[in-house]
C-alpha positions, 0 to 999 in steps of 0.5 A: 157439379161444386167443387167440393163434390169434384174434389171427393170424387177425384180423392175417392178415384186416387184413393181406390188407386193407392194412393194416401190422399193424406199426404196430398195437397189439393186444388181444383179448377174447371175448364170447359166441362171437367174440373182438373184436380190437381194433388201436389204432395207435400214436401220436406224437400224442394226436390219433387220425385215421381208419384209426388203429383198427379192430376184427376179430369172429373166430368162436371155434368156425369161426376165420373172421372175421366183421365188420371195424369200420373206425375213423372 
């Protein structure tokens, strides 16, 4: 799996969550066999709140996702 297809799953995933992925910066790195898909919200503050990040787990051999870490 590329890194482009592990990024559009996981902002599909968010996105049937709730989630605005507009309002989202995105970066992506495997390890092991998953890609973690890390979305950082973008900030007018240097004060982070819940819910300004979380973290998508996509399989890369299936391409599903595996686990959703929500921020605290």
């Amino acid at each position: 799996m590329e890194k482009t297809h592990a990024i559009q799953t996981a902002i599909h995933f968010a996105s049937e969550q709730g989630y605005n992925v507009s309002l989202y910066q995105v970066r992506a790195s495997v390890q092991g066999g998953h890609w973690q898909v890390q979305f950082q919200r973008r900030l007018d503050s240097d004060k982070p709140s819940p819910g300004d990040f979380f973290t998508v787990l996509v399989n890369s051999a299936t391409a599903t996702v595996q686990a959703f870490f929500p921020g605290k």
